[in-house]
N, C-alpha and C positions, 0 to 999 in steps of 0.2 A: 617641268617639275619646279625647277627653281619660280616660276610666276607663280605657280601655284603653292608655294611656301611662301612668298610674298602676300597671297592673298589671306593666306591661313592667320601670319602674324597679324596683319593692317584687322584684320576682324577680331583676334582677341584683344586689340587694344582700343575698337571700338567697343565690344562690348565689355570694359571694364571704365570705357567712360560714361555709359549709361548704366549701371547695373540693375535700375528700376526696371527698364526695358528689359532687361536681360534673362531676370529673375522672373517677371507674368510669362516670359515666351517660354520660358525651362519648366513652369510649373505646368504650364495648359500642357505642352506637350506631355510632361511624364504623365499626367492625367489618362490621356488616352492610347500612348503607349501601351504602361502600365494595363492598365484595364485589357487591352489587348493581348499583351504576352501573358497574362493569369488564365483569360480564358482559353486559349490554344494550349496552354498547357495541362488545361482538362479536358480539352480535347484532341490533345496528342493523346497523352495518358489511356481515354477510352477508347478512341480508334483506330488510333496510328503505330502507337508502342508495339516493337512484335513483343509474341507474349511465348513461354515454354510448352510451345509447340511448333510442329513444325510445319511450316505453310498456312498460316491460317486462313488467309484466304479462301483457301480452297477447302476447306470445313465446313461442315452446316451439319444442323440439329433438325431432326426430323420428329414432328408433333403428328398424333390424330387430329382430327378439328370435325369439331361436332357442328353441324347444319352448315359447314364451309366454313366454320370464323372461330368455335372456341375452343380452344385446343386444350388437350390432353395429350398421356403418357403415351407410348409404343405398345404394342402389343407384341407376342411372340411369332402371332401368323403374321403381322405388318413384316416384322423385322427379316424373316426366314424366307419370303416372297422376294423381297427388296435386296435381301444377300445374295440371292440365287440368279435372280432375272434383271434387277437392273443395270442394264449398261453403260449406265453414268456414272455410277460409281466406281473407283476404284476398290474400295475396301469398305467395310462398316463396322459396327461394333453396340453392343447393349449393358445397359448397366441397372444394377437395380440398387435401391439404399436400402442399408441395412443397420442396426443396433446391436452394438457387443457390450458385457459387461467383462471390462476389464478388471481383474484383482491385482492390486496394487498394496504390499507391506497390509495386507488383510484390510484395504478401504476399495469399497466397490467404485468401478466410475465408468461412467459411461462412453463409449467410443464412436463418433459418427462414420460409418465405413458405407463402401461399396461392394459389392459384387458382382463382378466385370467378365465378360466372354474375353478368352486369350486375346480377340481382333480389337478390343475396343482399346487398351493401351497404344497399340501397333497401329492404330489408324490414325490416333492423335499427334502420333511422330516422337512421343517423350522418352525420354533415355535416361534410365539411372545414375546416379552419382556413385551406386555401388551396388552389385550383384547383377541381378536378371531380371525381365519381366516373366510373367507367366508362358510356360508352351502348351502347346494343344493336347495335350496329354494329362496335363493338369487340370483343364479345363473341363474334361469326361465327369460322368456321375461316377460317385465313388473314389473320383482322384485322392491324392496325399490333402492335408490339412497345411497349405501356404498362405503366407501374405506378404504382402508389401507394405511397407511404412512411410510414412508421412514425414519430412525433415523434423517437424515441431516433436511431432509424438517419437520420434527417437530419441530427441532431445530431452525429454523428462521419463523417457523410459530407462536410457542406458547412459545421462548423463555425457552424451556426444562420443558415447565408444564408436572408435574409428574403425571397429569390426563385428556390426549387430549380424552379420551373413550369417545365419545357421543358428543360432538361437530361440527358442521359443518364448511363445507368450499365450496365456492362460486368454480363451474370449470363451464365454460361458460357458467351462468348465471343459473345455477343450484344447490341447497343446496347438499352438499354429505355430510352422517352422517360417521367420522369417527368410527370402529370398532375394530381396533386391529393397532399394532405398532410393526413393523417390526427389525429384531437386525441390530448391528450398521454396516456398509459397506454389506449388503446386497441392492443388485439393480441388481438381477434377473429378468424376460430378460432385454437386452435393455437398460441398464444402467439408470434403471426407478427408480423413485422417490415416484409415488403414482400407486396404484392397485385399480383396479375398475375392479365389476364383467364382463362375457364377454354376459351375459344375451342372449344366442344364442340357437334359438328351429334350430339344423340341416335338419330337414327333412323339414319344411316350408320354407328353403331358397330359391329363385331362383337357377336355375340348375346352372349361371354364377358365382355367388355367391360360391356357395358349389365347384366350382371347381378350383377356384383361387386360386394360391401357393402364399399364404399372409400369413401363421402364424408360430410362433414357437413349434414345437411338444415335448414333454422332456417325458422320458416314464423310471417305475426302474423294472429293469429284476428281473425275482423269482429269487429264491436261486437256484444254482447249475446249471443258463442257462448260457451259455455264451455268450460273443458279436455276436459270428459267429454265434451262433444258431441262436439267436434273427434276425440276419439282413438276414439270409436266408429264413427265413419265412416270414418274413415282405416281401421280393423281390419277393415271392412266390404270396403272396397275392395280389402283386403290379401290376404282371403279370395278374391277374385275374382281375382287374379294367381296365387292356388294353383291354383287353377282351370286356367286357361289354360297354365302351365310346372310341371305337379307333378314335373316331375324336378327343378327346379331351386328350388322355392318350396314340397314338402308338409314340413309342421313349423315352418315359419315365419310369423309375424306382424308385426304392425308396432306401436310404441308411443309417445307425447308425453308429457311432460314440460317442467314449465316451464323456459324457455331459463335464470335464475338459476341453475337447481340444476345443468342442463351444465357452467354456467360455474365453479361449487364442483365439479364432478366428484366430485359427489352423485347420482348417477341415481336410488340404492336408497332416499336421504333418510334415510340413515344420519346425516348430519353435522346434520341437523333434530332428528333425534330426541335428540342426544346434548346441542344447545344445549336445547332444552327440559328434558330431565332434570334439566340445570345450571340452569337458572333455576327449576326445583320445588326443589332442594336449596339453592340460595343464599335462596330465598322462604325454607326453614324457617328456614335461620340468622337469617333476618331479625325471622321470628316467636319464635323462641327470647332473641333478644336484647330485641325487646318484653318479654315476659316475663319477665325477670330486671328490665328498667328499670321495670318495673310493680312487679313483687315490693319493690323499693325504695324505689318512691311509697306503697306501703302500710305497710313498715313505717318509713318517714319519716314517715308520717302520724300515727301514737303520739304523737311528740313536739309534733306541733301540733293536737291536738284538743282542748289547751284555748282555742288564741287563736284558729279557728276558732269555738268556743262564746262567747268572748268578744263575735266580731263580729258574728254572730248574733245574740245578747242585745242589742251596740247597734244593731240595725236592719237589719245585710244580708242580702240574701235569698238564698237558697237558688241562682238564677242566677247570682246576683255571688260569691257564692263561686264557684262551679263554672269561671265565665268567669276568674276571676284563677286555681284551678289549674292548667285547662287555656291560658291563657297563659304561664305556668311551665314545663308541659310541649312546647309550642312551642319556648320557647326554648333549652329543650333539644335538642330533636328540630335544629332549624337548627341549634345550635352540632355536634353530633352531623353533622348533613349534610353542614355545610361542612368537617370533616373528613373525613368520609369519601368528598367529591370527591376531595381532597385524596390519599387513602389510592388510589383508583381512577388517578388520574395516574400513583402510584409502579405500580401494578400491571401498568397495562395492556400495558409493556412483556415483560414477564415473560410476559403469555399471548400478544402477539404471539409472542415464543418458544417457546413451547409449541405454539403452535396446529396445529390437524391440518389445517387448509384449506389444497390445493394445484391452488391452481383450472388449471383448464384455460384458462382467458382472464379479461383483466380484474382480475389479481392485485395491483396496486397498489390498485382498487377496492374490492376484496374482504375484502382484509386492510390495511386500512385504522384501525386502532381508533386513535379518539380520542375526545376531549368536544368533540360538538359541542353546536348548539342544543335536536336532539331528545335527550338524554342528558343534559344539564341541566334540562329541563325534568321528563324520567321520575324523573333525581333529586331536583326540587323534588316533584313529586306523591309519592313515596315518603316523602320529607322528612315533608311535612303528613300521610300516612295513618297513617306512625309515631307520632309525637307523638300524634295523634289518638289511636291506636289504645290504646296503652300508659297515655295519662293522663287517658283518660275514663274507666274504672271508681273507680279510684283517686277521684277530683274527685269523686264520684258519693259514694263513700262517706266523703270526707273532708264532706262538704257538707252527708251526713244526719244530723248531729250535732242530738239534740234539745234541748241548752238547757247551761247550763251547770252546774246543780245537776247533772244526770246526770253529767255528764263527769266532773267534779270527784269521786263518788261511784265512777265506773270506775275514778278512778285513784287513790283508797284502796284497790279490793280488784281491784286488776290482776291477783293473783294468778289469779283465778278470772275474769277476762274476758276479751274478744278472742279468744270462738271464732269468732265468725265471720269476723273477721279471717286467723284461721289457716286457716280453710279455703277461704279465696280465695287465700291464699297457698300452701296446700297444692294449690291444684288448679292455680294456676302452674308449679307444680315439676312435676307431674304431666305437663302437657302440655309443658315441656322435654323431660324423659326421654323421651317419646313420637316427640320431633321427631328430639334427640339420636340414640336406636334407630334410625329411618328414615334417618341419611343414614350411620350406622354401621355398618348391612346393604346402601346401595348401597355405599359407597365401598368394605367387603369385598369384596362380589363383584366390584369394576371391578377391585381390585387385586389378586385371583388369577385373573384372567383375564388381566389384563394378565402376570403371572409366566408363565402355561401358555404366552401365544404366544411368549414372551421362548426359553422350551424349546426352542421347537418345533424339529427337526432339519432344518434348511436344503439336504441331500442335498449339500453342498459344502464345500469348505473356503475360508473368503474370507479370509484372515489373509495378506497377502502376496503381493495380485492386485493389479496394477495393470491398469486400463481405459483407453480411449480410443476416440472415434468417428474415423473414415475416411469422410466423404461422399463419394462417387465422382460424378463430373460423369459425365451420362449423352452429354456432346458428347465427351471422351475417354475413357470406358471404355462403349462403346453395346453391343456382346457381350457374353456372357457367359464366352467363354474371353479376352479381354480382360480380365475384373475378375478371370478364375481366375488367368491367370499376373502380374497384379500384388499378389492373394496369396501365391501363393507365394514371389515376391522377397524380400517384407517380412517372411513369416517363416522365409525363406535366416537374412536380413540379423540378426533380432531375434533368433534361438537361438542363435547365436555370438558375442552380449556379454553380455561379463563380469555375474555376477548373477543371469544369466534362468535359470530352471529349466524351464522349459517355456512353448508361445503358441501360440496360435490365434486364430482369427476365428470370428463369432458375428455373425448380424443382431439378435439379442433378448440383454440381458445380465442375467443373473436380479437380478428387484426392477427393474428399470431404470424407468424415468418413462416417461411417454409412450406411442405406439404400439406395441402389441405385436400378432405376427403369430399368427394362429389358423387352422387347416383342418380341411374336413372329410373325412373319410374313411370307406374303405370295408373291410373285410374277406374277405377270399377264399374265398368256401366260405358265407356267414353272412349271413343280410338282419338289417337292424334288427332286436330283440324287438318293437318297436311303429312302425306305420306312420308314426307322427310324427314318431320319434327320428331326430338330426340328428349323429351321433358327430364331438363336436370335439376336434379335437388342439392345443395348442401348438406351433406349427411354427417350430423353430430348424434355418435352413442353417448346417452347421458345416463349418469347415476340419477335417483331420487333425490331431489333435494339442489341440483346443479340452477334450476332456475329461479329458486328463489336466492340463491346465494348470488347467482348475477343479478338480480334485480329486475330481470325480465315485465314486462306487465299483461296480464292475462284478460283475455277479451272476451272469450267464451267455452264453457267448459268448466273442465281443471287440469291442473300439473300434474305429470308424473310422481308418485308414491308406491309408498313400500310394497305396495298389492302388486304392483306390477313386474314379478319376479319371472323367471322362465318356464315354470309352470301357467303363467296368465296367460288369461287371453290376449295377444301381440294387439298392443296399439301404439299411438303416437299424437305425437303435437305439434302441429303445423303452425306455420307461421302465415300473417295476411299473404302475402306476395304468392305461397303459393295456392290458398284458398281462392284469390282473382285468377289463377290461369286453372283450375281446375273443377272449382265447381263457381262460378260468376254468378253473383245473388241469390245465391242460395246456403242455406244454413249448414256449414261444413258436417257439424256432430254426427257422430255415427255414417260416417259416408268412410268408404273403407278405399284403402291405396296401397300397393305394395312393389319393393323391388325388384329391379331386374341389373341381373348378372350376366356377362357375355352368354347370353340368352337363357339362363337359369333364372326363376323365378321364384322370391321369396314367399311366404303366406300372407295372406292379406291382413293390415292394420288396420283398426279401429281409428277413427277421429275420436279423441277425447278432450280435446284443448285448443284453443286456437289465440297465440300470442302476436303482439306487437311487432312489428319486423325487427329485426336486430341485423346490425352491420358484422356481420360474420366472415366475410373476404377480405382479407384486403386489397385484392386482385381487380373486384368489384368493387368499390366502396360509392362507385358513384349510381352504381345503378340498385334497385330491389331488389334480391335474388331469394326465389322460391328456398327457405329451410323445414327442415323438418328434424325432429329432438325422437330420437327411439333409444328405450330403456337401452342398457346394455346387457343387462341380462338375457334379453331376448334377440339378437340379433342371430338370425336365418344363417349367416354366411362366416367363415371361421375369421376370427381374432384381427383385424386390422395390423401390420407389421409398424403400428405408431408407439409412440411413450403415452402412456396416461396422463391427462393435465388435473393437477387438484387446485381447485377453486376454492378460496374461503375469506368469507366475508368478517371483514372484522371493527372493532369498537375505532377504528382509526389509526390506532397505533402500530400499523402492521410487523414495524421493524422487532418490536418485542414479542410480537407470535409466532413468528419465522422460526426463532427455533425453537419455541414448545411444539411446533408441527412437525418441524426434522426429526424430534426425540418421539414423536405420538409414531411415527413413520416409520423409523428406526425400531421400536418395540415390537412391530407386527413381523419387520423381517430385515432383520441389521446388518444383511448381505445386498439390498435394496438401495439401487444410486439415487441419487437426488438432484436434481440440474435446473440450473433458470429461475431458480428461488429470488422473486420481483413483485415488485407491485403493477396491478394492469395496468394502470394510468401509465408506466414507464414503456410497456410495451405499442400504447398509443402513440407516444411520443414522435414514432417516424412515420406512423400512416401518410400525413401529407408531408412528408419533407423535400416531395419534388415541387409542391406547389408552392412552399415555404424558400426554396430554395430559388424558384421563379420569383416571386413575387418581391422578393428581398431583392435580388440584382437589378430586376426589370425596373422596378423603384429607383434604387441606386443610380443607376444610368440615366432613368430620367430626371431625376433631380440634379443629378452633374451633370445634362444637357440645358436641364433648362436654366440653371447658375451660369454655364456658358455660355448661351445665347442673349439672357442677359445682361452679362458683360460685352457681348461686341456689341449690342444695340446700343449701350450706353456709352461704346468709345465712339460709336460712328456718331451716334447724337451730339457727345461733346465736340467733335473731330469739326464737325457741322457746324457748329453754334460760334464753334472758333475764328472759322474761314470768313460767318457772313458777322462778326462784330460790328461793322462798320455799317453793315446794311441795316443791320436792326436797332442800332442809334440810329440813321436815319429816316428809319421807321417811326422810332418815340419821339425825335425832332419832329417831326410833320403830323405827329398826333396819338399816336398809337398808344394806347394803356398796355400796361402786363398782363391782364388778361388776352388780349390780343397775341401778342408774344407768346403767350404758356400754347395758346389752340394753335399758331402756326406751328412752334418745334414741334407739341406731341403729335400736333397732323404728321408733321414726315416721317414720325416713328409710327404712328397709325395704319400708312397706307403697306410700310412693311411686313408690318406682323399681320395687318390683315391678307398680306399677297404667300405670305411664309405661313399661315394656317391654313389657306383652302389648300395648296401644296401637303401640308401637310397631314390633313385628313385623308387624301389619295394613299400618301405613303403610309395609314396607319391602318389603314384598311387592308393593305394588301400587306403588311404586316401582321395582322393578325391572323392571315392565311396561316403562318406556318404554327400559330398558338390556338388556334382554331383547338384541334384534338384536347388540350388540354386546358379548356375553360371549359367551367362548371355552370349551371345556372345561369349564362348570359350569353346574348349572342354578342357576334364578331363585331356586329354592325352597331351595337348598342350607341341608340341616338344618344340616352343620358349621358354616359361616357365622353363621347365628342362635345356634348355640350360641355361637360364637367372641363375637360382638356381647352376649348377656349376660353373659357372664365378666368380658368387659372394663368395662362399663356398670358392672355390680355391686362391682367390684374402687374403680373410679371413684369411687361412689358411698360405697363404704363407708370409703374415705380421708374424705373429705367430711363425711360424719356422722362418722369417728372423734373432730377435732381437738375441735369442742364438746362432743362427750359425754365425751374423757378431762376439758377443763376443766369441765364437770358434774359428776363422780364427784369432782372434789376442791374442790367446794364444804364452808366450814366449814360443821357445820349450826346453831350462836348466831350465827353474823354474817347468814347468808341470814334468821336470823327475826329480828334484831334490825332489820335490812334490812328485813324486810317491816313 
């Protein structure tokens, strides 16, 4: 210990007599520290944090999946199959969302709830902060009127009374006894606020009912099953419901996933792949910056190979040097770390902003980034791997100094030594460039993929939309010509103020968050091409008047109008995408299609219209997906359990229509909630923010890799140009012009970056492997790209080499040899 507090002093007073040195070595390092501990702690945050439940691991989310890949909700026969006969599981549980209109001091407001089977609390492991979950008794048809509350929603209900137990609350027009209180940022599923039981006898349902993939399924594996078992059996089982309902089950499958990744609203493990890409690209920053702070321990090492040799000579051995440089290097590395904690604090805020996670539940959890204990620790173990890493070759060959007669002898004819020096430093440089190339060819392709979906043509015009949700209480509007003609009111009421250019209603509002509705359907005349296939539409119930308030553009045909009431004859308006998958060059009008319901069947629609494709998912947004726009008046199948969206188009100024709308809204029905009152462009806003959020970092990294790379190229250049002084005055002695000079340095920086880019297109290739899923419009391999990536590299590069080869070219050549 005492040597080693010797060695700690002798190093802080070496690094207080260079501080130039001291200061590039502290910055590079927090650089990639830094960079480092921000992103582990967005991915501690989404992976690793446990979250308020218990065992998550051993949680998964159970989806239908149409033709083996696109998934949907649970169904009642899935569920009640999979509770009864799966062996894998220990427990399960279903949930469905629901809309309350809470009364509040006589102001309506909307409440996002659930309705949950007694199991579905009890499987997720969560335990109240106060009262009870639900029991099985409760859970019966007919049970008492209970709920559970949400931390927040207690908080503006009862102002934090520390005893809501047994108190009620009005949800459309109904007393609910609260029972228990939920902990704090739990809103499992559904980003729900209050729990109400799901009061559901399965086998007394309707067969339409039991077979509709409406709910969320959460189920926890025994001990010792694994995901793979569990989801092979469950597929197993799945297969055996085909079986038995192939009207209403051939095509479809069942699938798990861990309950984490439902909760990122990750299913595809898109948001997995993308933090890993990010952590191989902040790894190379991290190794690139090694490598420059190595490149500088070596050629800081020149100037101390003789009091090395000195100490040597009196007696230290070959260990004790090594141990005092790589103490040296330590403390570097920490001073370096503790910056770059430091550097990660300032950041993290910045990728909370950026960040593409919009989980489905658990969102305070989830996005969550901070320094905790594990995140200091990953940054001390990075700390020590650094230092380590960067100042053991260095020590190594500061250490093999053989005596001091040699040294002293080196450093009379320096001209001619420290090749092998150069070529450890040359092959430094080398593997910069190589890292630099690598995150220079991801971060290309993230960021013209991110420009192509930026393109992409949205099939609408959102510039001057205002939005808003209309939840309809199903206790006052229970019919359907009940929610028709309190449409129509509102939009009597909303086209005759000042500003609106046109409005409609919509239950889906394109990009919208959340639940979006999908069907399946059939064609007139046309079986499936293959007995599997499951043809799904996006199913928007529109008012009259919705498409022209979006801006839609009509190809052939006409729009939806007032004719088209529930007395008409049912038709619709398709959009291209699904016009190409069901009648291919042929004239859609008047070709009739119609829905299908867990094998209930709607009446057949009329073609009347056929529109532009409109970006309507945002699940989908990269692919065309078949829609189709049917009046709402006329919809076969009862009321959709969604909020109504009203749409209206206005002179621009939407901020000032907003509330002539609330008060035209307000006058139809003043017990009527109103929610999400926005302009669409605001709701666009996050569509790409995971590509935005890619493209941003991947940039980032590569721009501070390749700043980095070209600073070591340009100390090893100079470091270069230093050593051979003497030689290249004796070069301009014997004839040689500066041009001569300028093509020898930039050649040795040449032969580098050209060895550090073909390395480097290997590495960016199999880098884009894991970015592969999430580029748009360009392949992995995109030759433009790698050219783009050398151009730039080289361009880089060749600044870098210029600056000491033009000071080379005008060395005197009597003072370089009198110098030497």
């Amino acid at each position: 210990m005492h040597s080693l507090w010797q060695d700690v002093r002798y190093g802080l007073r070496t690094f207080r007599a260079r501080p130039g040195f001291t200061a590039v070595v502290v910055i590079t390092l927090a650089l990639g520290i830094g960079a480092n501990t921000a992103i582990f702690s967005a991915f501690n945050a989404l992976l690793l944090r446990p979250l308020p439940v218990a065992d998550v691991d051993r949680l998964v989310f159970g989806m239908a999946l149409r033709e083996g890949f696109d998934p949907f909700g649970t169904s009642f026969l899935d569920y009640a199959l999979y509770r009864d006969e799966a062996r894998s599981l220990a427990s399960s549980g279903l949930a469905t969302q629901r809309q309350f209109h809470l009364m509040r001091e006589g102001e309506p407001e909307r409440v996002v709830a659930a309705a949950v089977t007694a199991s579905y609390l009890t499987t997720l492991g969560v335990k109240p902060v106060a009262g009870r979950l639900f029991t099985a008794d409760e859970d019966r048809p007919g049970g008492p009127a209970v709920a559970l509350v949400g931390h927040a929603l207690w908080q503006r209900l009862f102002a934090n009374d520390p005893a809501p137990i047994g108190r009620a609350i009005d949800l459309d027009g109904t007393p609910y006894t609260i029972v228990g209180l939920l902990p704090p940022a739990f809103d499992a599923p559904f980003s729900s606020e209050l729990w109400v039981p799901m009061q559901v006898s399965i086998e007394a349902l309707p067969f339409d009912q039991r077979a509709a993939t409406a709910h969320e399924f959460v189920a926890r594996l025994k001990p010792a099953v694994s995901l793979q078992q569990a989801d092979a059996e469950l597929k197993q089982l799945a297969r055996r419901l085909e079986q038995e309902h192939p009207q209403i089950r051939r095509g479809w499958s069942f699938g798990l996933v861990p309950l984490r990744r439902q909760y990122l609203a990750d299913l595809d493990g898109r948001a997995e792949r993308l933090l890993l890409a990010l952590g191989v690209a902040v790894g190379f920053l991290l190794l690139i910056c090694c490598a420059n702070v190595a490149s500088l321990l070596l050629a800081r090492g020149v100037s101390r190979e003789t009091e090395i040799a000195i100490r040597r000579s009196l007696g230290a051995g070959r260990p004790r040097i090594v141990q005092q440089l790589l103490t040296e290097s330590l403390l570097l590395a920490f001073a370096g770390g503790g910056a770059g904690v430091l550097l990660a604090f300032w950041l993290l805020p910045a990728i909370g902003a950026l960040t593409p996670i919009q989980a489905a539940a658990l969102g305070p959890w989830l996005t969550d980034f901070r320094i905790d204990g594990r995140v200091l620790f990953f940054s001390l173990g990075i700390t020590l791997s650094t230092g380590t890493l960067f100042g053991l070759a260095p020590a190594l060959k500061a250490a093999g100094s053989n005596g001091l007669i040699s040294t002293i002898k080196r450093a009379e004819h320096h001209a001619g030594a420290g090749k092998e020096r150069k070529r450890s430093l040359s092959a430094l440089v080398v593997g910069e460039m190589a890292l630099a190339a690598t995150l220079l060819v991801g971060g290309g392709l993230v960021a013209q993929s991110f420009h192509r979906l930026q393109s992409i043509d949205l099939g609408f015009h959102p510039d001057g939309l205002l939005t808003m949700e209309l939840p309809l209480s199903p206790a006052r509007y229970p019919a359907l010509h009940h929610q028709v003609d309190f449409i129509d009111q509102v939009l009597q009421r909303v086209r005759a103020l000042p500003g609106v250019l046109a409005a409609g209603i919509t239950t889906n509002v394109p990009m919208q968050r959340g639940t979006t509705m999908d069907s399946i359907f059939e064609v007139e005349g046309r079986a499936p091409l293959r007995p599997s296939e499951v043809p799904i539409s996006a199913h928007r119930l529109v008012s009259p008047g919705y498409a022209e308030a979006l801006g839609v553009t009509l190809l052939e045909g006409r729009l939806l109008d007032a004719d088209d009431h529930g007395r008409a004859l049912p038709v619709v308006v398709v959009s291209e995408e699904l016009v190409r998958q069901s009648w291919p060059g042929e004239d859609p009008i008047g070709k009739r299609l119609r829905r299908v319901r867990a094998g209930q069947r709607g009446p057949w629609m009329t073609v009347v219209g056929v529109v532009k494709d409109v970006k309507e998912d945002r699940f989908n947004f990269r692919v065309a997906r078949p829609v189709w726009y049917v009046p709402y008046a006329q919809q076969p199948f009862p009321p959709p359990p969604l909020p109504l969206n009203l749409v209206v188009r206005t002179n621009g100024n939407w901020g000032d229509v907003a509330a002539s709308v609330r008060a035209a809204v307000r006058a139809v029905d003043g017990s009527q909630p109103i929610a999400n009152v926005m302009p669409l462009r605001q709701q666009l806003t996050d569509v790409l923010i995971g590509e935005r959020f890619s493209a941003v970092l991947m940039g980032a990294l590569a721009a501070m890799g390749l700043l980095l790379a070209a600073l070591g190229l340009y100390g090893v250049i100079a470091y270069s140009v230093g050593q051979r002084t003497g030689e290249i005055g004796l070069r301009m002695a014997l004839g040689a012009c500066p041009r001569d000079i300028l093509g020898l340095v930039i050649g040795e920086g040449a032969w580098m970056v050209g060895a550090g880019l073909a390395l480097g297109a290997a590495g960016g290739w199999a880098l884009t492997r894991l970015l592969e899923a999430n580029l748009y419009g360009i392949s992995s391999a995109d030759p433009a790209t790698f050219v783009y990536v050398a151009v730039v590299l080289c361009s880089v590069a060749l600044l870098a080499c210029f600056v000491p080869a033009r000071r080379a070219s005008r060395i005197e050549p009597m003072a370089a040899l009198r110098c030497e």
